[in-house]
C-alpha positions as MATLAB code, in Angstrom:
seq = 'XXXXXXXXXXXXXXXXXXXXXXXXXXXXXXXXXXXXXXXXXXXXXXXXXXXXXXXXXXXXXXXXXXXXXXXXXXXXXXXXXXXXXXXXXXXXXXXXXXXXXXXXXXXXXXXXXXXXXXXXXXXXXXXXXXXXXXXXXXXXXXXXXXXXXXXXXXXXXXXXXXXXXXXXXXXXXXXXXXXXXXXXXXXXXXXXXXXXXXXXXXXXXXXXXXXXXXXXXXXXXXXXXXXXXXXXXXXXXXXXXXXXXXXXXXXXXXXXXXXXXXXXXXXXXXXXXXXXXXXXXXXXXXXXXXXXXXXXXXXXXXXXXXXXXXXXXXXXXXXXXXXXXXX';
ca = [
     -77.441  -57.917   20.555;
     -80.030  -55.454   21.490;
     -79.317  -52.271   21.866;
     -79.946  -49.698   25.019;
     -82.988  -47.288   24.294;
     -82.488  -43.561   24.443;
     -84.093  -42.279   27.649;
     -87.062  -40.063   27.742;
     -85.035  -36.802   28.884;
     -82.124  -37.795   26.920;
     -81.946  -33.621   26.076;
     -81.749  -32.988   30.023;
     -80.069  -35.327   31.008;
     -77.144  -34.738   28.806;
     -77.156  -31.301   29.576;
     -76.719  -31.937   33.465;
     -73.359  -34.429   32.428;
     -71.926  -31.744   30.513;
     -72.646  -29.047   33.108;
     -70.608  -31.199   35.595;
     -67.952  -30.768   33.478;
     -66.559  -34.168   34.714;
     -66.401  -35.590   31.404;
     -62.710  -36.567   30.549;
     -61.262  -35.258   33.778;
     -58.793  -36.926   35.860;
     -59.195  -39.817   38.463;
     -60.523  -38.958   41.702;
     -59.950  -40.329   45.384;
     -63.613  -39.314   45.999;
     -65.138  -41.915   43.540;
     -61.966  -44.540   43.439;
     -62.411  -45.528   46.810;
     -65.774  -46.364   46.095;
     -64.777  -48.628   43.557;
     -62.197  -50.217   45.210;
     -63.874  -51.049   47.775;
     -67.155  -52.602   45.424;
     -64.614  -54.655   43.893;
     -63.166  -55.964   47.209;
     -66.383  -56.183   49.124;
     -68.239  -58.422   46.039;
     -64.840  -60.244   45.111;
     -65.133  -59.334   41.742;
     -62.431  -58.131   39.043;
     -64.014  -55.022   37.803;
     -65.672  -52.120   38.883;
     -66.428  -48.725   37.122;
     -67.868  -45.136   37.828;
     -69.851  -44.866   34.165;
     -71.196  -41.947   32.881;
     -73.257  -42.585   29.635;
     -72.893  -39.384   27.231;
     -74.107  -38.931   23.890;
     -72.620  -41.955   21.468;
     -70.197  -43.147   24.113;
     -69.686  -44.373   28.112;
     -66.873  -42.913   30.007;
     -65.505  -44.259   33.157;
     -64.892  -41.360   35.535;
     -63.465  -44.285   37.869;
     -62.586  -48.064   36.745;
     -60.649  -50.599   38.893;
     -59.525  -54.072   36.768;
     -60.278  -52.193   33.633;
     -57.751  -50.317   31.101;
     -60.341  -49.124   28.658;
     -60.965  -45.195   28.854;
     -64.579  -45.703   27.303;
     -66.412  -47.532   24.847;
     -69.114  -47.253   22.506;
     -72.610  -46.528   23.591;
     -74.455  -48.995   21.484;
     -72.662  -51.760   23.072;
     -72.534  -50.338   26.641;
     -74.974  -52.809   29.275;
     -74.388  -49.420   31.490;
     -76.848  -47.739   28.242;
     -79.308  -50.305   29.533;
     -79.295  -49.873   33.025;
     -80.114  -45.831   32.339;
     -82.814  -46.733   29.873;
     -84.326  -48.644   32.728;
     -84.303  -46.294   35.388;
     -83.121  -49.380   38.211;
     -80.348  -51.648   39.111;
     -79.861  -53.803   36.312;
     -78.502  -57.326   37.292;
     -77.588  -59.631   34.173;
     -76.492  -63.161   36.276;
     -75.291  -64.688   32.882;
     -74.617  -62.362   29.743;
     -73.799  -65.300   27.389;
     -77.680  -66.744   27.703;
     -79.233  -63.218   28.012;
     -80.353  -62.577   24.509;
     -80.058  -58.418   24.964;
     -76.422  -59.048   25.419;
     -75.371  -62.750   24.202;
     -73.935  -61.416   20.846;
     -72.139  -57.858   22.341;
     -68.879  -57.793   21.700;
     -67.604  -56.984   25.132;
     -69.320  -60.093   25.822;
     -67.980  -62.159   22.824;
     -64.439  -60.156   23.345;
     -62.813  -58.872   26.105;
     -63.099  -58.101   28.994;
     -65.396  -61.481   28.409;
     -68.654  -60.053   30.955;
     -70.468  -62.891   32.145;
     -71.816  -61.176   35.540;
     -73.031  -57.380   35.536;
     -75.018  -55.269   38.181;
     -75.248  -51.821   37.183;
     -77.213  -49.291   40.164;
     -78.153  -46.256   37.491;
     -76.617  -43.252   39.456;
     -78.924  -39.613   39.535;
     -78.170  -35.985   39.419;
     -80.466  -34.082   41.958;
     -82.767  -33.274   39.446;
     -83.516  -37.176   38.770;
     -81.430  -36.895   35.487;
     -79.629  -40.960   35.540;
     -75.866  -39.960   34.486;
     -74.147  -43.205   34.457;
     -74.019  -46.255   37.016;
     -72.014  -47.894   39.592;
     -71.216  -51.141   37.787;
     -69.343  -54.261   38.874;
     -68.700  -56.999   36.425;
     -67.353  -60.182   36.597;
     -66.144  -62.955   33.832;
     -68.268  -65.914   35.517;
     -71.752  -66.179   35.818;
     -72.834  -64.955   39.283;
     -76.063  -65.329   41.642;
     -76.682  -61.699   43.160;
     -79.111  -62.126   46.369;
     -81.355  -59.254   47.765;
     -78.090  -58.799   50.397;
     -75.876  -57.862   47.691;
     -78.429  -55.373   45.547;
     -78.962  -53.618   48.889;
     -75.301  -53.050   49.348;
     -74.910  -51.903   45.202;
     -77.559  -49.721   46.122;
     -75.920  -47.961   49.222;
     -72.664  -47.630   47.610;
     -74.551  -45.984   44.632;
     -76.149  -43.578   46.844;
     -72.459  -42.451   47.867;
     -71.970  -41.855   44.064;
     -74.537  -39.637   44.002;
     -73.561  -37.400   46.645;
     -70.171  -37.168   44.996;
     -72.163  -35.721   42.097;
     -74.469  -33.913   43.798;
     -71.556  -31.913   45.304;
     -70.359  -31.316   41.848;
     -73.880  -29.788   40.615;
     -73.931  -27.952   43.236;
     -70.987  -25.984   41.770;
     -73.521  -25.127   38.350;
     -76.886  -25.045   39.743;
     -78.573  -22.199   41.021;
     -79.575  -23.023   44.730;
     -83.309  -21.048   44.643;
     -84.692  -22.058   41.261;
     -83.101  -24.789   40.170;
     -81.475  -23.552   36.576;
     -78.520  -23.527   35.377;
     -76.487  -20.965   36.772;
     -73.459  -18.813   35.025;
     -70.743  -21.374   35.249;
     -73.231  -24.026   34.197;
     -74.510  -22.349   31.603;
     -71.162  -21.497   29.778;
     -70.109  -24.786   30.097;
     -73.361  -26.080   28.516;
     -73.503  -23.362   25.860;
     -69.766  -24.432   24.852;
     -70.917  -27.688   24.206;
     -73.925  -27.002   22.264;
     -72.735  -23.904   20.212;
     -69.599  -26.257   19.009;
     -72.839  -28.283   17.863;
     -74.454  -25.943   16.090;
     -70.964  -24.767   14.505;
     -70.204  -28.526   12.723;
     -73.702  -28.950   11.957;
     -74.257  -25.237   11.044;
     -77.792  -25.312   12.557;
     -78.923  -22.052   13.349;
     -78.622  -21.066   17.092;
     -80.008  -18.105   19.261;
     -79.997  -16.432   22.918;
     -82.592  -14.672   24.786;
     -81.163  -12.601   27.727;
     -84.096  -11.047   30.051;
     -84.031   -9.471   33.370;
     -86.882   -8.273   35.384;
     -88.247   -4.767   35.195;
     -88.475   -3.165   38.926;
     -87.167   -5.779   40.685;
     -85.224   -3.738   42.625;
     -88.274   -2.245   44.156;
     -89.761   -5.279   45.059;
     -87.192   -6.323   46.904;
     -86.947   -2.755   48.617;
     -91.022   -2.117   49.118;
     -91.663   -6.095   49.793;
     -88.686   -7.654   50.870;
     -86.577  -10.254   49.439;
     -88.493  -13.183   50.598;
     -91.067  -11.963   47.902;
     -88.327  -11.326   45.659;
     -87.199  -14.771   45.699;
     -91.175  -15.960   45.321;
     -90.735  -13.783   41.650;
     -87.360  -15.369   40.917;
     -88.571  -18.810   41.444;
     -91.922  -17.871   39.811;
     -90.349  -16.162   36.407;
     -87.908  -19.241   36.215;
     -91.507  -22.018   36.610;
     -92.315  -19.940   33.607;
     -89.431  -20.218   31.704;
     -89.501  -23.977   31.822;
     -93.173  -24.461   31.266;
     -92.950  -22.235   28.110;
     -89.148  -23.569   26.468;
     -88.644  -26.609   25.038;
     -86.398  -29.645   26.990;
     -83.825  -28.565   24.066;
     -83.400  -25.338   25.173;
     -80.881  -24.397   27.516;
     -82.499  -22.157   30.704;
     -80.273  -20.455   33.410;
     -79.958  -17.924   35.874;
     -76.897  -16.003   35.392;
     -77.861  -13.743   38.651;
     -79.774  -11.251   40.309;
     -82.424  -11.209   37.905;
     -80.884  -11.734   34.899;
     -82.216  -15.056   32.926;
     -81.489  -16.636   29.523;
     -82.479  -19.319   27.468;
     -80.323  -20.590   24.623;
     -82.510  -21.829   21.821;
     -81.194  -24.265   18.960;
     -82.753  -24.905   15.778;
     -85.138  -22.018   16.522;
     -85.606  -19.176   13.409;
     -86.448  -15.595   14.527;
     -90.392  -16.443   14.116;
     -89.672  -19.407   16.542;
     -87.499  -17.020   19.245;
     -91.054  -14.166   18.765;
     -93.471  -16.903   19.408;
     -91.597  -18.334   22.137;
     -91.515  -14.797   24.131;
     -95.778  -14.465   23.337;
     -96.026  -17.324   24.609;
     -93.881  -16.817   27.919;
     -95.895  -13.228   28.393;
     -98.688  -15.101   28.208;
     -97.917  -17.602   31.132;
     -96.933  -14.530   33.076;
    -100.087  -12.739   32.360;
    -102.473  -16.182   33.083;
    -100.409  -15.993   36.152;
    -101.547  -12.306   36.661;
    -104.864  -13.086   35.986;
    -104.766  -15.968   39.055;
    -104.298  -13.062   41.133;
    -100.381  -13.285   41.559;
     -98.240  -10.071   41.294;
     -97.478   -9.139   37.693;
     -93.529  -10.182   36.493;
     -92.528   -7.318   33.715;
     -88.994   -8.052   31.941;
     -87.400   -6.703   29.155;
     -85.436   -8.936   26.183;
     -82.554   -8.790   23.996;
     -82.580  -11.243   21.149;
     -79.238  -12.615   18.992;
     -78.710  -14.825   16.304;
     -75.788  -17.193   16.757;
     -73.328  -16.155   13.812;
     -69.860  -18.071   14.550;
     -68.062  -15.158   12.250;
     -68.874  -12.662   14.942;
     -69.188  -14.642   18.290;
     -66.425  -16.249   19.353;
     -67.593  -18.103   22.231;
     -70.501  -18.355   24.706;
     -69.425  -14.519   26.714;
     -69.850  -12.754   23.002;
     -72.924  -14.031   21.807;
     -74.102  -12.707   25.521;
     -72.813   -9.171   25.259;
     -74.297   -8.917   22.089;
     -77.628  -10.312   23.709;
     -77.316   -7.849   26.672;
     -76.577   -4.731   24.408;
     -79.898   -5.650   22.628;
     -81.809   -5.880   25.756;
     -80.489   -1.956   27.020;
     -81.186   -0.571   23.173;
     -85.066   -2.010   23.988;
     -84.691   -0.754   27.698;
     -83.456    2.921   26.234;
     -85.871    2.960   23.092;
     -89.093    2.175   25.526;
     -87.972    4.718   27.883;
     -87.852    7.147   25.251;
     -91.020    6.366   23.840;
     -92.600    7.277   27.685;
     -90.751   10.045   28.054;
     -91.912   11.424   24.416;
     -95.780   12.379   25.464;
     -94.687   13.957   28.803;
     -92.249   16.076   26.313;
     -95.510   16.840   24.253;
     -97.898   17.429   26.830;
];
């Protein structure tokens, strides 16, 4: 048995699952009919809604099946991610990636699989629309065209659900996305006790240039701070817009040095940006330390975050104010 390989944005892309917060939910209508009718339509006895997390597959939707989930190192659905296209295995017994697997071996005895690897909107593969059968199976060009157009009706299913945790104009994570992300990753860092920290910035003046410029340059800043944000963070760290122009970025295994050099290097992306002759972007930053004795959840460690950010905000207005005092 072989294995599936980890995908490239493996970080990403199991940030987007667990902002869909679909993961152990109840069956749905919306994606049960869809595998109904894959199972009727290509007579075969099984057919599952997969979505690949971390060290497991869970089946959002499964028809013929009773199995909840099942391991991730035997999963063919880990496969059909890694590959990044439908996946068609015609006879697992002589296929020497999955010969040996124990779903194979054991039951529910695969012989046939086709597996179309289904996408969040930002090209993230979650899972796959899977049928399987326990005989060995031709699949022609006919029948990967219809896999294909059934997976695309997957895929708006999810997209309507990321809708619900993205942020329409940049693209980040948005508050309810972020918190449900954060959950998950914070819980992480708790078990593993690896150090965890937040960086909550808004933008300095943006009021004004919404009210001197308009908000269609407004938006051009929002979408232009957030490019920045990603180009400078790793694919680790957690970005979102939590509104208006308030930003954050959750940062794990990161020390204090690591959080400083992180914001020099984000001022100087927005100054190189300055420098190309593009508006300047100001924004002030609070900075907090995960500590699970004194934040609860993900809304603490925020406040805590924001109430850093307004002691900067007061202590730089002070230090203008101070020379006009003098003079």
């Amino acid at each position: 048995m072989i294995e599936p390989a980890i995908p490239f944005d493996e970080t990403c892309r199991l940030q987007t699952l667990h902002s869909l917060r679909i993961l152990d939910t109840e069956p749905e209508e919306r994606f049960d009919r869809i595998t109904r009718l894959a199972r009727r339509v290509f007579g075969v006895p099984i057919a599952l809604v997969s979505l690949v997390d971390g060290q497991r597959q869970w089946f959002k939707s499964r028809q013929g099946l009773d199995a909840r989930e099942t391991p991730r190192e035997i999963s063919f659905c880990g496969h059909a991610i890694a590959r990044g296209e439908l996946l068609v295995v015609e006879n697992a017994a002589l296929d020497e990636r999955f010969r040996d697997n124990p779903l194979v071996t054991g039951g529910p005895r695969i012989r046939f699989y086709a597996g179309y690897p289904v996408q969040a909107p930002n090209g993230s593969r979650l899972g796959t629309l899977c049928i399987i059968d326990t005989a060995p199976r031709e699949f022609s060009a006919e029948d990967r065209a219809l896999l294909l157009e059934l997976g695309s009706m997957i895929e708006d299913e999810l997209f309507s659900l990321t809708k619900a945790s993205t942020d329409d104009l940049t693209g980040l994570s948005n508050r309810r996305g972020f918190r449900t992300i954060a959950t998950h990753v914070l819980s992480v860092c708790k078990r593993s006790a690896s150090p965890a920290a937040i960086i909550l910035m808004d933008l300095d003046g943006f009021k004004q240039i919404n009210d001197t410029h308009g908000h269609p340059e407004g938006d051009r800043v929002l979408k232009a701070f957030a490019a920045t944000l990603l180009k400078t963070f790793r694919d680790s760290d957690v970005v979102a817009r939590l509104g208006g122009d308030e930003f954050c970025v959750l940062l794990t295994g990161s020390e204090q040095t690591d959080v400083a050099l992180a914001l020099r290097r984000l001022q100087e992306g927005l100054d190189a940006r300055h420098r190309a002759g593009s508006p300047p972007i100001l924004f002030s930053a609070g900075v907090t330390r995960y500590d699970p004795a004194k934040h609860a959840d993900v809304d603490a460690l925020l406040l805590a975050a924001d109430q850093q950010m307004y002691a900067r905000k007061r202590e730089r207005k002070l230090q203008v104010q101070a020379p006009r005092a003098a003079g």
